[in-house]
mmCIF entry with sequence, helices, sheets and N, C-alpha, C, O atoms, coordinates in Angstrom:
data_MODEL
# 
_entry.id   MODEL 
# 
_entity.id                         1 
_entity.type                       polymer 
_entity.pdbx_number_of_molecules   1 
# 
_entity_poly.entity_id                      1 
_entity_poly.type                           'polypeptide(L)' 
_entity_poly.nstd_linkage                   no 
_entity_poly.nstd_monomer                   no 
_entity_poly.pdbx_seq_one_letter_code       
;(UNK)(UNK)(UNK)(UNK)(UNK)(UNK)(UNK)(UNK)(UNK)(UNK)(UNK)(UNK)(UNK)(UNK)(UNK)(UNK)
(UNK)(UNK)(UNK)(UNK)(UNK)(UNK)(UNK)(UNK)(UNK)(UNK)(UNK)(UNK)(UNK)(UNK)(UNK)(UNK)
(UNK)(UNK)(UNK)(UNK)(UNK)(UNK)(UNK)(UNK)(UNK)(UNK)(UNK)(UNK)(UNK)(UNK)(UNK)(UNK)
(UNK)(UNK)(UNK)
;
_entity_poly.pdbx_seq_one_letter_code_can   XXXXXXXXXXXXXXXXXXXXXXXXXXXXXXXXXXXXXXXXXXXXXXXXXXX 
_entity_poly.pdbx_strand_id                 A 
# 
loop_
_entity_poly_seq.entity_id 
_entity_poly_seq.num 
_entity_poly_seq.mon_id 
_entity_poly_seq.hetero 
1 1  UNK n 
1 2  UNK n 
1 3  UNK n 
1 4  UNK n 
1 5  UNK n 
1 6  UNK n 
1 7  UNK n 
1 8  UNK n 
1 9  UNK n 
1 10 UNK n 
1 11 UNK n 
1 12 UNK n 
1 13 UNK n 
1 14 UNK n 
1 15 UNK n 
1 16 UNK n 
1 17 UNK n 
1 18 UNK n 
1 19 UNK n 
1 20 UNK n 
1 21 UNK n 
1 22 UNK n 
1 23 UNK n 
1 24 UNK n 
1 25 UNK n 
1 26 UNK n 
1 27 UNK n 
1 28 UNK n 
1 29 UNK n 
1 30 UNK n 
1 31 UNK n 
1 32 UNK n 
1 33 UNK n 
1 34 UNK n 
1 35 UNK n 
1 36 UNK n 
1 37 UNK n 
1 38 UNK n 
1 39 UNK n 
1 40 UNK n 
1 41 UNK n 
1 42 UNK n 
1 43 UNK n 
1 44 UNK n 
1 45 UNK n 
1 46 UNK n 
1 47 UNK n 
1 48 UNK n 
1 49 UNK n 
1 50 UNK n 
1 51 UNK n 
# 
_struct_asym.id          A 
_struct_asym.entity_id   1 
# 
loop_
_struct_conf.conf_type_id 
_struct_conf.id 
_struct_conf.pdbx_PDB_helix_id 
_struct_conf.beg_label_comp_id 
_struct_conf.beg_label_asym_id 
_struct_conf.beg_label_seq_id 
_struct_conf.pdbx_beg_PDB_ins_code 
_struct_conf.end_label_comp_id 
_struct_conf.end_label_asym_id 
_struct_conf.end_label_seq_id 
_struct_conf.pdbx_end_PDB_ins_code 
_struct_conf.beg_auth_comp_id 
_struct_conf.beg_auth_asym_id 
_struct_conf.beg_auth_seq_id 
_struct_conf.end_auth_comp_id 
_struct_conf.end_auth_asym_id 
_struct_conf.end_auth_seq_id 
_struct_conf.pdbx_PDB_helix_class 
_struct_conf.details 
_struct_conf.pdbx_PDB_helix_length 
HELX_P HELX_P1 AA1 UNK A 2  ? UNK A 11 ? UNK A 2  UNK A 11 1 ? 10 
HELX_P HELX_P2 AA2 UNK A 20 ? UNK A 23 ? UNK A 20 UNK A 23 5 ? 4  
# 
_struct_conf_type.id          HELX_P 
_struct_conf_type.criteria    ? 
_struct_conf_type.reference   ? 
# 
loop_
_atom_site.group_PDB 
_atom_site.id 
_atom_site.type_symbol 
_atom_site.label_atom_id 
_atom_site.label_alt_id 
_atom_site.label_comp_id 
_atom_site.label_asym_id 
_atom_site.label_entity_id 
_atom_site.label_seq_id 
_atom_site.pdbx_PDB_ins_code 
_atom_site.Cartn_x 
_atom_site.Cartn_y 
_atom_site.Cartn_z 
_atom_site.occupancy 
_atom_site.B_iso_or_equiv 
_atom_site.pdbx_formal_charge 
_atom_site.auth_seq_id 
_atom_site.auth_comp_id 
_atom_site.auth_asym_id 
_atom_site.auth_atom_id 
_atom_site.pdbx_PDB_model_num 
ATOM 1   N N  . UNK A 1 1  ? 46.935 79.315 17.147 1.00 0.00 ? 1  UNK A N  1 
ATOM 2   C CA . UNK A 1 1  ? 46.552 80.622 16.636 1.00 0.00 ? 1  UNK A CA 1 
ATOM 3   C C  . UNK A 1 1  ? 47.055 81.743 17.539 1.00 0.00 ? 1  UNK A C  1 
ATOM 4   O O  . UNK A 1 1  ? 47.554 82.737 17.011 1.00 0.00 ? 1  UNK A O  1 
ATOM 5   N N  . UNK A 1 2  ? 46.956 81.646 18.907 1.00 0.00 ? 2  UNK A N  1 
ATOM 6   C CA . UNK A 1 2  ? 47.672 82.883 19.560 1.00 0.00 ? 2  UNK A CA 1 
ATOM 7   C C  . UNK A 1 2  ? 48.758 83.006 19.719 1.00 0.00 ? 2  UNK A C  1 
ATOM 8   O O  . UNK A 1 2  ? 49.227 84.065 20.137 1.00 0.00 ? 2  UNK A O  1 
ATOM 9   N N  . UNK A 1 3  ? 49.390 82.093 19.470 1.00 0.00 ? 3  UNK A N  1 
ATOM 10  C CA . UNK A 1 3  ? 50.847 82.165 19.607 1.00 0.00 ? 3  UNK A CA 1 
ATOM 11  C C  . UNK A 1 3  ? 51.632 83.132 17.949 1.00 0.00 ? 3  UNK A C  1 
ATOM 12  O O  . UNK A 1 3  ? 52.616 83.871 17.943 1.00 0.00 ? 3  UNK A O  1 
ATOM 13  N N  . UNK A 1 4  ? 51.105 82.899 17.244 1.00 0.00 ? 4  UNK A N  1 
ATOM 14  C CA . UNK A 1 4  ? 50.890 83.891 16.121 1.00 0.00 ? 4  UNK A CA 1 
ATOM 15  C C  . UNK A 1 4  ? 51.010 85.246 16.365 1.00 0.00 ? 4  UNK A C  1 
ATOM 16  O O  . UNK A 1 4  ? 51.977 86.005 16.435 1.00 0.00 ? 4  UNK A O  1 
ATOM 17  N N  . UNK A 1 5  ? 49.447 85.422 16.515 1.00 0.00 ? 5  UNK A N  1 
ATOM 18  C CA . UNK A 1 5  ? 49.200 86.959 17.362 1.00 0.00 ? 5  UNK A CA 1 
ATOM 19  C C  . UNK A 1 5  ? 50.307 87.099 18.334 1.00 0.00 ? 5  UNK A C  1 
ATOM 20  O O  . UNK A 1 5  ? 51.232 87.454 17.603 1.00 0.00 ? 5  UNK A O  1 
ATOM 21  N N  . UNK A 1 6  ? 50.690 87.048 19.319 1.00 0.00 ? 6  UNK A N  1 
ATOM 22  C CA . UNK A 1 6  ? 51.697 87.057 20.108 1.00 0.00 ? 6  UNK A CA 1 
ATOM 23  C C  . UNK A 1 6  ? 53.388 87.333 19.294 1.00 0.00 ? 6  UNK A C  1 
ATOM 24  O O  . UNK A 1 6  ? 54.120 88.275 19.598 1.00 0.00 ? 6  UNK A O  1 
ATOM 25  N N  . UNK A 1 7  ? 53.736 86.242 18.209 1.00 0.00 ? 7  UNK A N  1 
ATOM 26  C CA . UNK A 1 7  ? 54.565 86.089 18.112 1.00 0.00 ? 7  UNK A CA 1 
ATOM 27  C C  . UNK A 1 7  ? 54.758 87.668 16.901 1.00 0.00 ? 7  UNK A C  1 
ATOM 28  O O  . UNK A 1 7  ? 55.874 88.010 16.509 1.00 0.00 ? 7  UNK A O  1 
ATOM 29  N N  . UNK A 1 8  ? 53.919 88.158 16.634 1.00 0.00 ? 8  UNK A N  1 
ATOM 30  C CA . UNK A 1 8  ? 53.683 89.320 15.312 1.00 0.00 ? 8  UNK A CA 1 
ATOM 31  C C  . UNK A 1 8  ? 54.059 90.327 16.503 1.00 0.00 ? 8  UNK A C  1 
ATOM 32  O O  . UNK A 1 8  ? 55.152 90.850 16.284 1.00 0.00 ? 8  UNK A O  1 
ATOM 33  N N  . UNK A 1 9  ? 53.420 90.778 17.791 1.00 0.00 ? 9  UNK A N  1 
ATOM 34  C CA . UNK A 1 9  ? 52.793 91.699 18.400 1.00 0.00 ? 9  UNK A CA 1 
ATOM 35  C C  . UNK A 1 9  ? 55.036 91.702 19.408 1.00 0.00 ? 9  UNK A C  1 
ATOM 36  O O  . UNK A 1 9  ? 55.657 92.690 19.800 1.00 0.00 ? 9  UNK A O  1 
ATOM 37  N N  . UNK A 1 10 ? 55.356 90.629 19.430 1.00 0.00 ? 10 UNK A N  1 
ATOM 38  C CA . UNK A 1 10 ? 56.499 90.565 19.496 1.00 0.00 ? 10 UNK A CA 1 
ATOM 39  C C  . UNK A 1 10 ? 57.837 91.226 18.911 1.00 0.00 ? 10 UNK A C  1 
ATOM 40  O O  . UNK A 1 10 ? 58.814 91.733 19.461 1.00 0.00 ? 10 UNK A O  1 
ATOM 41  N N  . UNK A 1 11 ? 57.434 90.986 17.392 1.00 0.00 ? 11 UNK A N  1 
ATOM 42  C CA . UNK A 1 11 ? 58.448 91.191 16.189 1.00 0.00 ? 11 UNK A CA 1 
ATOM 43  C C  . UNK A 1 11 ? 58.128 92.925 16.170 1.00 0.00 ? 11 UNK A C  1 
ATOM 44  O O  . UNK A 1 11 ? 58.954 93.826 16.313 1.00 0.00 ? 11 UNK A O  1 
ATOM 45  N N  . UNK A 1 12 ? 56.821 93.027 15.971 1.00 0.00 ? 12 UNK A N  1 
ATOM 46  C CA . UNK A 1 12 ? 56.570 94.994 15.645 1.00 0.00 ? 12 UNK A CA 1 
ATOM 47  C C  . UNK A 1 12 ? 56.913 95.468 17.170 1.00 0.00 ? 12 UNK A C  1 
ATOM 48  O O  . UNK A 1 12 ? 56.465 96.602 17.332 1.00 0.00 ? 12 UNK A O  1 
ATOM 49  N N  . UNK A 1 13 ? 57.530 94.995 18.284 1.00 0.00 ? 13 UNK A N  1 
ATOM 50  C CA . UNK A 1 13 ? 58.317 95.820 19.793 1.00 0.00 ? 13 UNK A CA 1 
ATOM 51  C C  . UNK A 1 13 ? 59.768 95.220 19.415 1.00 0.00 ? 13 UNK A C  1 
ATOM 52  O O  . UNK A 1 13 ? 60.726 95.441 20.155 1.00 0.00 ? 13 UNK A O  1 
ATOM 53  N N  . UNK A 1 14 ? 59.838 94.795 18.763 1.00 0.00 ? 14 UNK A N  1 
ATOM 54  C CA . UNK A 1 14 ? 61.459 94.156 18.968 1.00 0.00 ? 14 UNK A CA 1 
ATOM 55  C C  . UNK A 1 14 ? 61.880 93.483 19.540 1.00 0.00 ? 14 UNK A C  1 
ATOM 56  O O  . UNK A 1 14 ? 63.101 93.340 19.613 1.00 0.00 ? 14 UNK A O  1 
ATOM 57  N N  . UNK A 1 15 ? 60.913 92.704 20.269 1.00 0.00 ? 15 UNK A N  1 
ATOM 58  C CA . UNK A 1 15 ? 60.931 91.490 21.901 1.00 0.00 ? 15 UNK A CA 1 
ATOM 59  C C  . UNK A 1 15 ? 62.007 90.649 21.803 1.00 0.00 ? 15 UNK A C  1 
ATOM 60  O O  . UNK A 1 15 ? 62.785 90.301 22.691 1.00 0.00 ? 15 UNK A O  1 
ATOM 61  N N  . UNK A 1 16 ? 61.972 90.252 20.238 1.00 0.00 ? 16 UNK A N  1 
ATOM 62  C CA . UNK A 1 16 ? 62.249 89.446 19.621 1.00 0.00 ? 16 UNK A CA 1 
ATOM 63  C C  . UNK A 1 16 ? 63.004 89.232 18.402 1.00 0.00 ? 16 UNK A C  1 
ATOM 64  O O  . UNK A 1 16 ? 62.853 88.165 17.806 1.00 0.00 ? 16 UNK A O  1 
ATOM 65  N N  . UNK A 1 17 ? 63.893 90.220 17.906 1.00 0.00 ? 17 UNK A N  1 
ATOM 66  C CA . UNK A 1 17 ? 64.616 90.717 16.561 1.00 0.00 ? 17 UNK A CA 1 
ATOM 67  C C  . UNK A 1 17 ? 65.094 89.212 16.002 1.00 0.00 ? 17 UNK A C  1 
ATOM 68  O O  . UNK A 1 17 ? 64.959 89.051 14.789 1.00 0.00 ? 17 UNK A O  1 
ATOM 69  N N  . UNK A 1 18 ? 65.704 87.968 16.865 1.00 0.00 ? 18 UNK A N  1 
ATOM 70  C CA . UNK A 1 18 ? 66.492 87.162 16.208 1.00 0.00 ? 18 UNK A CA 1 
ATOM 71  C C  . UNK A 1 18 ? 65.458 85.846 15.778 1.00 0.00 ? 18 UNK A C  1 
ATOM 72  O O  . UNK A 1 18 ? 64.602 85.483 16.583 1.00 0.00 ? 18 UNK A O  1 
ATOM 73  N N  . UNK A 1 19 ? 65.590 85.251 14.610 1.00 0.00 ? 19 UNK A N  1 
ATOM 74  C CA . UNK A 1 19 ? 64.840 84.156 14.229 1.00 0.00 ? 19 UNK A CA 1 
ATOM 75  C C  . UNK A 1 19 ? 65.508 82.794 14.936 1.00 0.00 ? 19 UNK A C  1 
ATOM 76  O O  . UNK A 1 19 ? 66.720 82.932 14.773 1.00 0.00 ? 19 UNK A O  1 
ATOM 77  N N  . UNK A 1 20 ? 65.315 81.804 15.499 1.00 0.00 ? 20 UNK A N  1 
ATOM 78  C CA . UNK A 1 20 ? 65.824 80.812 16.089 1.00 0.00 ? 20 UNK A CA 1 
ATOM 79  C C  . UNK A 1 20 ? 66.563 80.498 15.044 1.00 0.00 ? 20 UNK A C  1 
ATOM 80  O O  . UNK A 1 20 ? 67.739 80.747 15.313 1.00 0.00 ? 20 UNK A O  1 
ATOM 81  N N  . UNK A 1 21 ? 66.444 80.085 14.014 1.00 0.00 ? 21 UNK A N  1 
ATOM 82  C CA . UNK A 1 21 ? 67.614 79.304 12.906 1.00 0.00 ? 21 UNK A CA 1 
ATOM 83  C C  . UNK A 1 21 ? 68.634 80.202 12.928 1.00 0.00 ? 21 UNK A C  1 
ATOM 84  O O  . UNK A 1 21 ? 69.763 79.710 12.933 1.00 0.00 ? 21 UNK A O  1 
ATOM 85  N N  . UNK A 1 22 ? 68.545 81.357 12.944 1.00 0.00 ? 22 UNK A N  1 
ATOM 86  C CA . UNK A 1 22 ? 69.965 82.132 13.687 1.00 0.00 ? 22 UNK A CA 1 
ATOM 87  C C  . UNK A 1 22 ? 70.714 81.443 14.496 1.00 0.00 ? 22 UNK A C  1 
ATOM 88  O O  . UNK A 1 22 ? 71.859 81.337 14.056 1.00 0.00 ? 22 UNK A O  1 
ATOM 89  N N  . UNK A 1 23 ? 70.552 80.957 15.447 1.00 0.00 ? 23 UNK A N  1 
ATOM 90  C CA . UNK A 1 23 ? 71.239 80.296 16.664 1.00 0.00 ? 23 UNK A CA 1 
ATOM 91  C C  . UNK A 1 23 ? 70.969 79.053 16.797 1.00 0.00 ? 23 UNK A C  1 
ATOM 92  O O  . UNK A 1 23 ? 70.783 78.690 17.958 1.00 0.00 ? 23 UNK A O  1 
ATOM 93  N N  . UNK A 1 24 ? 70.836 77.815 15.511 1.00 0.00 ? 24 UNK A N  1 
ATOM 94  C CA . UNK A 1 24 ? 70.391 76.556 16.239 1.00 0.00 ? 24 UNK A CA 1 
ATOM 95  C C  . UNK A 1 24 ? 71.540 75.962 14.788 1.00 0.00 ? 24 UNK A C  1 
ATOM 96  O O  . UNK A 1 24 ? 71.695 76.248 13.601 1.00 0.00 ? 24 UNK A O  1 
ATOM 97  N N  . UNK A 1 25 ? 72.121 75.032 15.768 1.00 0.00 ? 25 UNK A N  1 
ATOM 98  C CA . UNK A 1 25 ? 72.946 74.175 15.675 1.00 0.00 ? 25 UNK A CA 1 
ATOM 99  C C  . UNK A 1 25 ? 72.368 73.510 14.300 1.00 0.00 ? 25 UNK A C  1 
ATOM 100 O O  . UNK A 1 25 ? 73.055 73.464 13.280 1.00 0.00 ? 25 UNK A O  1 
ATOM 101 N N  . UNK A 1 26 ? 71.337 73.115 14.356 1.00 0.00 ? 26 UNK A N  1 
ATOM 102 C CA . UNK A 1 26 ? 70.821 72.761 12.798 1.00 0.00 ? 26 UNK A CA 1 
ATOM 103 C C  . UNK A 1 26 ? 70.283 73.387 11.164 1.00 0.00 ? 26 UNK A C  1 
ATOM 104 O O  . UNK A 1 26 ? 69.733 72.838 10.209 1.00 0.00 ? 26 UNK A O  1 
ATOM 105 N N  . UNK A 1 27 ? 70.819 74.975 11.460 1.00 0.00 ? 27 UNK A N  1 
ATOM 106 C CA . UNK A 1 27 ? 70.774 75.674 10.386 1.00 0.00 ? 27 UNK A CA 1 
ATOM 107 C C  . UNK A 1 27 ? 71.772 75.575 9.395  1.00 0.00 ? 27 UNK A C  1 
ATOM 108 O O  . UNK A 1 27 ? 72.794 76.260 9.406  1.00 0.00 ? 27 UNK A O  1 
ATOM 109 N N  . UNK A 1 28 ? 71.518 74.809 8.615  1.00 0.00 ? 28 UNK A N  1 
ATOM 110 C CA . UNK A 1 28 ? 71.829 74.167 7.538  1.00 0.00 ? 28 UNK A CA 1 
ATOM 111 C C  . UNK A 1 28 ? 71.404 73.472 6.498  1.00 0.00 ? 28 UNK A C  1 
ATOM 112 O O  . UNK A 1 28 ? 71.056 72.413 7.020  1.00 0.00 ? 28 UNK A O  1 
ATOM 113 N N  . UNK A 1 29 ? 71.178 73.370 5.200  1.00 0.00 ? 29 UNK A N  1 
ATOM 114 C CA . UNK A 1 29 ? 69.874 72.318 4.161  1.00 0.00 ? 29 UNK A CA 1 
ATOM 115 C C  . UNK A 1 29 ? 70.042 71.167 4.364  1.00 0.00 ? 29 UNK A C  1 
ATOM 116 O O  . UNK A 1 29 ? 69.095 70.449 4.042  1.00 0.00 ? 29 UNK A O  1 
ATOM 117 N N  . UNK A 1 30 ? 70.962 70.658 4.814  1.00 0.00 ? 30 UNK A N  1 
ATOM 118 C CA . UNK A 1 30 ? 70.918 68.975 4.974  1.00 0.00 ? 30 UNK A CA 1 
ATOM 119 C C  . UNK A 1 30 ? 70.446 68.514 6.359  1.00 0.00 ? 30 UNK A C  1 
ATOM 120 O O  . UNK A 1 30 ? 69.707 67.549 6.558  1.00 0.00 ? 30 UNK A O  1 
ATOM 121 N N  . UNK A 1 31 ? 70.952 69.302 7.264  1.00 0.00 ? 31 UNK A N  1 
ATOM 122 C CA . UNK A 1 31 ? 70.184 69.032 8.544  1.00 0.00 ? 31 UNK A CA 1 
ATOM 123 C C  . UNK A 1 31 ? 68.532 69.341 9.299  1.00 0.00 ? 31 UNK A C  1 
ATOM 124 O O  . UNK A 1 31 ? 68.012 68.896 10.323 1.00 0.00 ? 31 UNK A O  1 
ATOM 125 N N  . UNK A 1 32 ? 68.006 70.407 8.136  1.00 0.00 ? 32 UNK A N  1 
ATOM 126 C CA . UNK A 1 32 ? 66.819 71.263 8.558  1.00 0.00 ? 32 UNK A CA 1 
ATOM 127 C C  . UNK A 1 32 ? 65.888 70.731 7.576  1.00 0.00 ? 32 UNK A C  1 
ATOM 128 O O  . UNK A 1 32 ? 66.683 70.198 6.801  1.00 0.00 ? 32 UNK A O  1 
ATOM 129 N N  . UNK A 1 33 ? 64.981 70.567 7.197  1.00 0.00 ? 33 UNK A N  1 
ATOM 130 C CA . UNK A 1 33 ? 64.518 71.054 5.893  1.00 0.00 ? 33 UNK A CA 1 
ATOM 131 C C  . UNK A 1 33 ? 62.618 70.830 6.107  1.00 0.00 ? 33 UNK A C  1 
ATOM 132 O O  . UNK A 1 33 ? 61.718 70.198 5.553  1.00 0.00 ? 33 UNK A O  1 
ATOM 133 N N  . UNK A 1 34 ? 62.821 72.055 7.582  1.00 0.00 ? 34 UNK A N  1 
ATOM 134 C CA . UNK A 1 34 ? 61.570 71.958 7.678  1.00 0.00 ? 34 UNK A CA 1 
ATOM 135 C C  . UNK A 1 34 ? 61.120 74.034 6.947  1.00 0.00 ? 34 UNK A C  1 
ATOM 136 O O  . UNK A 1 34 ? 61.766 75.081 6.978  1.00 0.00 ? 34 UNK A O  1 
ATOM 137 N N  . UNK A 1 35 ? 59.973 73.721 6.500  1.00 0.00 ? 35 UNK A N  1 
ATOM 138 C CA . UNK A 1 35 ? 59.230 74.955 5.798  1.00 0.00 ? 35 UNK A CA 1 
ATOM 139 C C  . UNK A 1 35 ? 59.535 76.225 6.386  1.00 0.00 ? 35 UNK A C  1 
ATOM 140 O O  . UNK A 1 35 ? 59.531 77.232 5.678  1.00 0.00 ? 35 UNK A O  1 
ATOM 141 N N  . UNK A 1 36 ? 59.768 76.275 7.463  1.00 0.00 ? 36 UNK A N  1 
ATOM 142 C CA . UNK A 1 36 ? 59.490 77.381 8.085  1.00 0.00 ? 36 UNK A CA 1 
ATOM 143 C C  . UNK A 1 36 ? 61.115 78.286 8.024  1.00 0.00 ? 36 UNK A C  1 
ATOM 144 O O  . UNK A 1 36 ? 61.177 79.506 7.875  1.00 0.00 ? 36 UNK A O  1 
ATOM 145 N N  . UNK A 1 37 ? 62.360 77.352 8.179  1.00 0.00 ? 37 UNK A N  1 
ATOM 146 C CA . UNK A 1 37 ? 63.247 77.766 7.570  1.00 0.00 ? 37 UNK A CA 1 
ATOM 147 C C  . UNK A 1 37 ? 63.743 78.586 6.494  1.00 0.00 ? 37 UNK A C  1 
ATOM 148 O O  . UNK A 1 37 ? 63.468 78.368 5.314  1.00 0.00 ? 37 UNK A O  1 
ATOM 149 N N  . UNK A 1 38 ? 64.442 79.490 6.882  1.00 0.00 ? 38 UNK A N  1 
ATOM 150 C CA . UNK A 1 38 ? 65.485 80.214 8.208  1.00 0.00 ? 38 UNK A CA 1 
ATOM 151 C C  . UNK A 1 38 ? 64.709 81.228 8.782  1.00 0.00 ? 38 UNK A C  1 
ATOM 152 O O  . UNK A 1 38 ? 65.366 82.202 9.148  1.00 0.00 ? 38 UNK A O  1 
ATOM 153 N N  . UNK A 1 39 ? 63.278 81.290 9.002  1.00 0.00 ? 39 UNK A N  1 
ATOM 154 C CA . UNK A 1 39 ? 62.738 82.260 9.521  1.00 0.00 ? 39 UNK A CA 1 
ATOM 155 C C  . UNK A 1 39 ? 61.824 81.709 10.637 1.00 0.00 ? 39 UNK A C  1 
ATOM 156 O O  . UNK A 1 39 ? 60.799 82.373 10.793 1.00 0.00 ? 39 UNK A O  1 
ATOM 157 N N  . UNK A 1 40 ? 61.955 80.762 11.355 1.00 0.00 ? 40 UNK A N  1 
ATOM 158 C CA . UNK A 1 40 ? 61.612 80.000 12.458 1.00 0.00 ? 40 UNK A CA 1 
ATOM 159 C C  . UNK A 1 40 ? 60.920 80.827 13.292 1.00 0.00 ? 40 UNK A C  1 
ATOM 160 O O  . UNK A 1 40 ? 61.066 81.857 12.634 1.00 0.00 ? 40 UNK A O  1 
ATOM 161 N N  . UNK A 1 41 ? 60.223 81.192 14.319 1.00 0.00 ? 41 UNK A N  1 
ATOM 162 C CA . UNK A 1 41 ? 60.079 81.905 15.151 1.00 0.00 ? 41 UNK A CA 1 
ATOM 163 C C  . UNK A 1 41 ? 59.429 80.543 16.350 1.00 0.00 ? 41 UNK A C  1 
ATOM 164 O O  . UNK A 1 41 ? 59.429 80.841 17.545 1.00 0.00 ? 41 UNK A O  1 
ATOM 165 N N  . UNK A 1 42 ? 59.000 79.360 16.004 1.00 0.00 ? 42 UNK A N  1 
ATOM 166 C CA . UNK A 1 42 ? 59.093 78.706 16.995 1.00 0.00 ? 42 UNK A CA 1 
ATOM 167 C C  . UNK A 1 42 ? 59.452 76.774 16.434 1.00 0.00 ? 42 UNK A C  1 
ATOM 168 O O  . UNK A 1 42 ? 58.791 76.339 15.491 1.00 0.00 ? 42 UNK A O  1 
ATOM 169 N N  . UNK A 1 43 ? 60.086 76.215 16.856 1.00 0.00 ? 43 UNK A N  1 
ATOM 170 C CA . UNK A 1 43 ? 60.232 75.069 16.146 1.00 0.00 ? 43 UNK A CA 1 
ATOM 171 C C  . UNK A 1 43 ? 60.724 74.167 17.255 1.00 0.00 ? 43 UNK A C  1 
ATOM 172 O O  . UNK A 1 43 ? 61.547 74.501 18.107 1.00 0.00 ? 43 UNK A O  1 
ATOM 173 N N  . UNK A 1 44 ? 59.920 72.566 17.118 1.00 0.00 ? 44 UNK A N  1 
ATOM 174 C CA . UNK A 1 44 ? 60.039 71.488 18.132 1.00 0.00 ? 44 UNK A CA 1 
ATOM 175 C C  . UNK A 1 44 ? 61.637 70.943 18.272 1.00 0.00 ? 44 UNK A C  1 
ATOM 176 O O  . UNK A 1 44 ? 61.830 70.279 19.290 1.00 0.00 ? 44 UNK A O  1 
ATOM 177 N N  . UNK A 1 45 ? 62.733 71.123 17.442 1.00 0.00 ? 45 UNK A N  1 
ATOM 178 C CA . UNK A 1 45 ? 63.806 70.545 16.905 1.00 0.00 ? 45 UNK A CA 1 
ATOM 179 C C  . UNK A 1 45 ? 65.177 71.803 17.329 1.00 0.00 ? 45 UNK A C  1 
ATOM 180 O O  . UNK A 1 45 ? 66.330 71.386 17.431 1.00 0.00 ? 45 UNK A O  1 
ATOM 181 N N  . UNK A 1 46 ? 64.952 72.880 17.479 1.00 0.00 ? 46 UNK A N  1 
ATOM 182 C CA . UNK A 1 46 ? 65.510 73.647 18.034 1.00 0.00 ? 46 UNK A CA 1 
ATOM 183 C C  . UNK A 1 46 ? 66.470 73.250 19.099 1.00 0.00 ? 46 UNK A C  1 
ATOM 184 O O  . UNK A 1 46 ? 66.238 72.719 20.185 1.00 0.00 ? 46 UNK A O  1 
ATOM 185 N N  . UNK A 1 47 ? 67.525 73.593 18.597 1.00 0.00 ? 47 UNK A N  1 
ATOM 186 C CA . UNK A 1 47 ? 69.111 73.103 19.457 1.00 0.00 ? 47 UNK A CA 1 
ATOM 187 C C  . UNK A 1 47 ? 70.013 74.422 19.868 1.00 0.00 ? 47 UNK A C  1 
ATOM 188 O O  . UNK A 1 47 ? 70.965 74.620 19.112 1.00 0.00 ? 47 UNK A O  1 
ATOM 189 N N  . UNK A 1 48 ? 69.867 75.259 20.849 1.00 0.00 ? 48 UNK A N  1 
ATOM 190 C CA . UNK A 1 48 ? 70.839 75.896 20.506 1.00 0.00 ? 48 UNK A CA 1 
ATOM 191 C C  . UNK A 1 48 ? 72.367 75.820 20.019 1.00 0.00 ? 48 UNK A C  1 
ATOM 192 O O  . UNK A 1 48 ? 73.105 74.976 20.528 1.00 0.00 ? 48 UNK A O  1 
ATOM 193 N N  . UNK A 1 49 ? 72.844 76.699 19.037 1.00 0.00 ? 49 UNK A N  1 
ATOM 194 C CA . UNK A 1 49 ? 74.149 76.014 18.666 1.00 0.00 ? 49 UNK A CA 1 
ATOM 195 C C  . UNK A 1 49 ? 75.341 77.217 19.036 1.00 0.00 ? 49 UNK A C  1 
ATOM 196 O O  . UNK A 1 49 ? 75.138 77.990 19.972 1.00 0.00 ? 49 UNK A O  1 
ATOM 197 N N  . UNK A 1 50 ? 76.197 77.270 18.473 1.00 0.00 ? 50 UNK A N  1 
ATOM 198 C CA . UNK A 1 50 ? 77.714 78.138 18.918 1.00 0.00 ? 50 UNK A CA 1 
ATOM 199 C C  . UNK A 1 50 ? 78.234 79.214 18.041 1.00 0.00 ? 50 UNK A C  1 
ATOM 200 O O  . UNK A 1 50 ? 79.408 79.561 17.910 1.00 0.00 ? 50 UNK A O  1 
ATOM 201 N N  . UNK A 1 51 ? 76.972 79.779 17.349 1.00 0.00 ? 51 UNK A N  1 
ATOM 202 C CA . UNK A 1 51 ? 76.954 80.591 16.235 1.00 0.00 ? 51 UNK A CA 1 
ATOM 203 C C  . UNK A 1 51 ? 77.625 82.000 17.076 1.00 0.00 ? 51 UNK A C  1 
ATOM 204 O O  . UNK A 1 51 ? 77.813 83.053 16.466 1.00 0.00 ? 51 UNK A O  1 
# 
């Protein structure tokens, strides 16, 4: 739950403008196809990739 709060209180300063599926090597439908996709803000599977 606070990581929520946190992660909102983040997005409305701009801490944070980019969604991880922006930059992870597994943004793609065949490789991802977890819910939260393409708007991630925290995910266990997270790879950075060469975007």
């Amino acid at each position: 739950m606070w990581w929520h709060v946190k992660n909102l209180f983040r997005r409305i300063l701009l801490l944070d403008p980019e969604f991880l599926c922006d930059t992870c090597k597994y943004d793609y439908p065949r490789a991802c196809t977890r819910p939260e996709r393409p708007n991630a803000m925290r995910c266990p599977d997270y790879r950075k990739g060469g975007k």
